[in-house]
Backbone as CSV, one residue per row, in Angstrom:
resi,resn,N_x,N_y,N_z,CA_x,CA_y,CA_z,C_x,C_y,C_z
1,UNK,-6.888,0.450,-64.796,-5.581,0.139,-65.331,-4.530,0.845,-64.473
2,UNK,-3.726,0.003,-63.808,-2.281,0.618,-63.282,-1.444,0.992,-63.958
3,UNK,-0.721,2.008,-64.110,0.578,1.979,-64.358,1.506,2.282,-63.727
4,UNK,3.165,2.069,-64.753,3.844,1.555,-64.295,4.571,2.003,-62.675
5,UNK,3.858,3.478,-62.816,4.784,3.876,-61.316,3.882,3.603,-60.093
6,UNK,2.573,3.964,-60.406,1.487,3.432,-59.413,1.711,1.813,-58.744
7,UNK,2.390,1.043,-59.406,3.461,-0.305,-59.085,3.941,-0.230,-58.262
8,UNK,4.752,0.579,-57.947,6.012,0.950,-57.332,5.520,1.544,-55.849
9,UNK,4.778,2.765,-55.900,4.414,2.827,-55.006,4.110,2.632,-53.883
10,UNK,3.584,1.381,-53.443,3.326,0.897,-52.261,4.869,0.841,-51.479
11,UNK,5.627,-0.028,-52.536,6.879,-0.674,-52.268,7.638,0.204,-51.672
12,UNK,7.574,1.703,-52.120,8.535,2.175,-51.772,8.491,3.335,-51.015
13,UNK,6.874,3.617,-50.821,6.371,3.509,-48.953,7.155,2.928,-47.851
14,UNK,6.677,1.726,-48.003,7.320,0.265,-47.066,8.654,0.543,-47.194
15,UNK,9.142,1.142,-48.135,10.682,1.289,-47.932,10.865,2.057,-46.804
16,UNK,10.554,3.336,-47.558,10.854,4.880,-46.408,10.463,4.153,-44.806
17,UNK,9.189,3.970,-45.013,9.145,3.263,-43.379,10.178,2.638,-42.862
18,UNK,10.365,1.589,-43.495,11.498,1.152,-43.033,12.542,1.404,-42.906
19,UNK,13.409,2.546,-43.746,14.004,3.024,-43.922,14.460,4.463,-42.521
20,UNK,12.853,4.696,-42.167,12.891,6.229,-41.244,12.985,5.218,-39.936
21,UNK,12.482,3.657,-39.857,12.348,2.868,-38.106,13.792,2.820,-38.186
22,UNK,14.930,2.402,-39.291,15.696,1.632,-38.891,17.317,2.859,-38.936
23,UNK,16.707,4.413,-39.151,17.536,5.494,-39.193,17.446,5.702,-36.984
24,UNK,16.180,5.591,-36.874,15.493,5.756,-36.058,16.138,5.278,-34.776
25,UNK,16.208,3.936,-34.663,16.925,2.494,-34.281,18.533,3.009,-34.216
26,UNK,19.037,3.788,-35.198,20.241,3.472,-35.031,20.697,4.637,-35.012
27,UNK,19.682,6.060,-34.072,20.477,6.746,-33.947,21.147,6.459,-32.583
28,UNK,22.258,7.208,-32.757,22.816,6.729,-31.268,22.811,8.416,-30.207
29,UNK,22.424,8.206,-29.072,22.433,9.446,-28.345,24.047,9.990,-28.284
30,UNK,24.341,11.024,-27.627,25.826,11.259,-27.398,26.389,10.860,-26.374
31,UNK,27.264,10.051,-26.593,28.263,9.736,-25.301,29.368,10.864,-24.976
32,UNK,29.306,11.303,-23.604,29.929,12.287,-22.883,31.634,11.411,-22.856
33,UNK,32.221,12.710,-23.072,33.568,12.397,-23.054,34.032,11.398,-23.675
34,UNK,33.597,10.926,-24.815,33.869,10.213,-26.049,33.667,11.437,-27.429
35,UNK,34.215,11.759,-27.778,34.140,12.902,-29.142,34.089,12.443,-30.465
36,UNK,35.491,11.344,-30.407,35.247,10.331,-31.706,34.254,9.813,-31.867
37,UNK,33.537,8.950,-30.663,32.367,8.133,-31.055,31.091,8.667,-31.076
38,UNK,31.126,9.968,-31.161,30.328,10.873,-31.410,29.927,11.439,-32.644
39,UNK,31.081,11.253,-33.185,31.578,12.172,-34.754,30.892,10.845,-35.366
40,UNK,31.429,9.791,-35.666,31.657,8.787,-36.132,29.702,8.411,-36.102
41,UNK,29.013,8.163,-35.042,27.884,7.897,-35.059,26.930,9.116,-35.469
42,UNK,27.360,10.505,-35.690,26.679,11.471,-35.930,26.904,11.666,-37.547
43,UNK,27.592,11.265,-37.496,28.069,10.954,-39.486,27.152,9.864,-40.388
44,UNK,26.851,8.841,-39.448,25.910,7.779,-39.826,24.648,7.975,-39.593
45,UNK,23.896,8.961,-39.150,22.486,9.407,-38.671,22.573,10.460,-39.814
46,UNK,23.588,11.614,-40.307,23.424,11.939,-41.333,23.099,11.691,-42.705
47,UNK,24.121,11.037,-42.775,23.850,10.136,-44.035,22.378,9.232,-43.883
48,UNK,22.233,8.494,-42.909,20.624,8.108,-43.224,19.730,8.957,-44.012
49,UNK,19.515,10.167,-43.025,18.804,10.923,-42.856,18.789,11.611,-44.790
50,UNK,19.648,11.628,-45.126,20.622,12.100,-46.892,19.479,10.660,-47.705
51,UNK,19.633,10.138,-46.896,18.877,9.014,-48.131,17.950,8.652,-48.118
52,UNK,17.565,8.823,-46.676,15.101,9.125,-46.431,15.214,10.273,-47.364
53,UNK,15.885,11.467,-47.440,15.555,12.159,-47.959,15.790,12.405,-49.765
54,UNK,16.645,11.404,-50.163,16.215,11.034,-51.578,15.427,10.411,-51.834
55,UNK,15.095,9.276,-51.181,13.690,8.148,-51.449,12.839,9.207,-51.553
56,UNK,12.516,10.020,-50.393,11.116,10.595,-50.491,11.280,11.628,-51.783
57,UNK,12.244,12.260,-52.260,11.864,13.121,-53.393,12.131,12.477,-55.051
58,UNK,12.552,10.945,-54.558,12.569,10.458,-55.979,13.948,10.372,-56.605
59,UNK,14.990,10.588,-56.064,16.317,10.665,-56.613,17.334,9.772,-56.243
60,UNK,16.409,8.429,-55.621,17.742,7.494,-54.916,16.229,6.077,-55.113
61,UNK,16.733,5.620,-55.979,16.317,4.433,-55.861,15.728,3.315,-54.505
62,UNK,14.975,2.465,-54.221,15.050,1.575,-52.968,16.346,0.635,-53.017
63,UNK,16.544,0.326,-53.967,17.805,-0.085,-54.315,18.684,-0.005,-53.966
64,UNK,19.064,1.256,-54.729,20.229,2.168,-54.208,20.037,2.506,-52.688
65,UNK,18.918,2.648,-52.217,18.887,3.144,-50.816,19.319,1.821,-50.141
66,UNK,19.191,0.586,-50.337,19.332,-0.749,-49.795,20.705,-0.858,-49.237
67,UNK,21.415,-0.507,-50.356,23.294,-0.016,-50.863,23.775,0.663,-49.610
68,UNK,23.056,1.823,-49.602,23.539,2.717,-48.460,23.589,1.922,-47.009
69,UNK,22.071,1.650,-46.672,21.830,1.235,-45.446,23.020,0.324,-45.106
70,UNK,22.818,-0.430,-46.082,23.867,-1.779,-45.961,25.641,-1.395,-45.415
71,UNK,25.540,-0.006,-46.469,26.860,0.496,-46.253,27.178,0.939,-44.540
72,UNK,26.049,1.686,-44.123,26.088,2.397,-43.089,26.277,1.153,-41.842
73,UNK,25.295,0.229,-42.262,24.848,-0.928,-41.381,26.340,-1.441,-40.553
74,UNK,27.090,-1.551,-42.000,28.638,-1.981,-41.667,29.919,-1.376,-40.722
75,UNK,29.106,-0.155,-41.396,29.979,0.838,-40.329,30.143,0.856,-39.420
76,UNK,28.610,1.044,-38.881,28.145,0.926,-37.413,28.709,-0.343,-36.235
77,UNK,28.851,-1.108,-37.011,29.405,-2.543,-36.373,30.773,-2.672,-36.154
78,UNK,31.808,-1.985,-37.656,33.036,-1.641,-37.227,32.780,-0.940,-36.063
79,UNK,31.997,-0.134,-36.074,32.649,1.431,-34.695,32.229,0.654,-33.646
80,UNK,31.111,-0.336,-33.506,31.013,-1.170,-31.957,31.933,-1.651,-31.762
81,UNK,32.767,-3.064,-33.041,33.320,-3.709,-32.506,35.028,-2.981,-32.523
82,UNK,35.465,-1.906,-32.728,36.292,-1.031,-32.221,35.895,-0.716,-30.636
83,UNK,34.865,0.119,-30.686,34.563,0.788,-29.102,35.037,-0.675,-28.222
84,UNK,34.500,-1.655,-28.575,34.389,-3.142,-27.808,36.260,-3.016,-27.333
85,UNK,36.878,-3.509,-28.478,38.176,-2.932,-28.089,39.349,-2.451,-27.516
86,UNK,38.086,-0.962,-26.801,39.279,-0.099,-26.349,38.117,0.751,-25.364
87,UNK,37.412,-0.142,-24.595,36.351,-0.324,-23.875,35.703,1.828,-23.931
88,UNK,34.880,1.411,-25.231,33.829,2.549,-25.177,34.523,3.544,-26.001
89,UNK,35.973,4.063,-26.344,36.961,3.996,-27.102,37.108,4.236,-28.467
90,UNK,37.801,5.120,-28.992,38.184,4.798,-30.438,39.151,5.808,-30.686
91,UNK,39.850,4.558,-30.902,41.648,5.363,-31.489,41.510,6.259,-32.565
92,UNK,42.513,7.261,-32.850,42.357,8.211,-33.833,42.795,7.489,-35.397
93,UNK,43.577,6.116,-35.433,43.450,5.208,-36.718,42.155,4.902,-36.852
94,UNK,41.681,4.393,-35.853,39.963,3.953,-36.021,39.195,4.882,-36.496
95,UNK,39.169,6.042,-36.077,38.560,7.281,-36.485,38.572,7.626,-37.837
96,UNK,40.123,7.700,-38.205,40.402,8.134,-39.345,39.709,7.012,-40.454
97,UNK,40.019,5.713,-40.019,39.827,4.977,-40.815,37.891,4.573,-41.182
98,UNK,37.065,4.794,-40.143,35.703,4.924,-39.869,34.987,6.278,-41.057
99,UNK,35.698,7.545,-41.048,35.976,8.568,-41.481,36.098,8.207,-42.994
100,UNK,36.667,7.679,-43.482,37.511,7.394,-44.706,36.192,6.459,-45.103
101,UNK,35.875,5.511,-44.783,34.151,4.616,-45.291,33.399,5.672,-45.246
102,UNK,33.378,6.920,-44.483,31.550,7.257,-44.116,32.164,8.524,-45.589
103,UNK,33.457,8.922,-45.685,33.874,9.954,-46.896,32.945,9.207,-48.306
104,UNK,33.572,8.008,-48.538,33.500,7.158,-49.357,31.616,6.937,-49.719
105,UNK,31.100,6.299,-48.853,29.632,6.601,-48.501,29.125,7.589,-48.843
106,UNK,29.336,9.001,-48.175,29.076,9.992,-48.589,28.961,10.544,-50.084
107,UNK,30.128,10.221,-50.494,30.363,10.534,-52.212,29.554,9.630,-52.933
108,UNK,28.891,8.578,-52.448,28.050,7.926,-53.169,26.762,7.875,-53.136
109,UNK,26.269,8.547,-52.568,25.153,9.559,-51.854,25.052,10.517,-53.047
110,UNK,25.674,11.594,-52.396,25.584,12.521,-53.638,25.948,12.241,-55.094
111,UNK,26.599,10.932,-55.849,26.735,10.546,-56.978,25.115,10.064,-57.183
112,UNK,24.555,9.465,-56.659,23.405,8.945,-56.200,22.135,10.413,-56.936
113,UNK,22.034,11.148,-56.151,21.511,12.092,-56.109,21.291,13.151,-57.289
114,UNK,22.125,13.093,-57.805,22.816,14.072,-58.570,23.064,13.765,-60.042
């Protein structure tokens, strides 16, 4: 007889995996003499990293972890298609404003958690 969390289990294995390839995937190395796009992509490897590490102790749903990724996912694409832009680039509105999602993100992380 299974129960109900032994269910779950597998699933949310396959999550974390997926979850640690695609933190993995999207860290970005540091670009020299870019600082913003440094901050900005080192903010989004954090936060991954914030939400492998709730999956694995049980305090963030796959769900909820889905939420995040998704959140982060978005980000990441603003800050390309900014860098795209202002070739490699990112204005200090962009920043601020990149900043202001990953704040936002963040607080929902730890609402998450907590």
């Amino acid at each position: 007889v299974m129960n109900h969390a032994s269910m779950f289990r597998p699933g949310l294995l396959s999550l974390l995996a997926c979850t640690a390839l695609a933190s993995a995937a999207a860290t970005a190395a540091t670009v020299p003499h870019h600082p913003r796009v440094n901050e900005v992509s080192q903010r989004i490897d954090n936060q991954q990293a914030r939400t492998a590490k709730g999956i694995a102790n049980g305090t963030i749903t796959g769900k909820q972890a889905a939420r995040d990724e998704k959140r982060d996912a978005n980000i990441a694409q603003r800050e390309s298609a900014d860098e795209a832009r202002h070739n490699g680039h990112l204005t200090q509105a962009e920043t601020r404003r990149l900043n202001r999602a990953e704040n936002r993100n963040s607080r929902a992380i730890h609402r998450q958690r907590h």
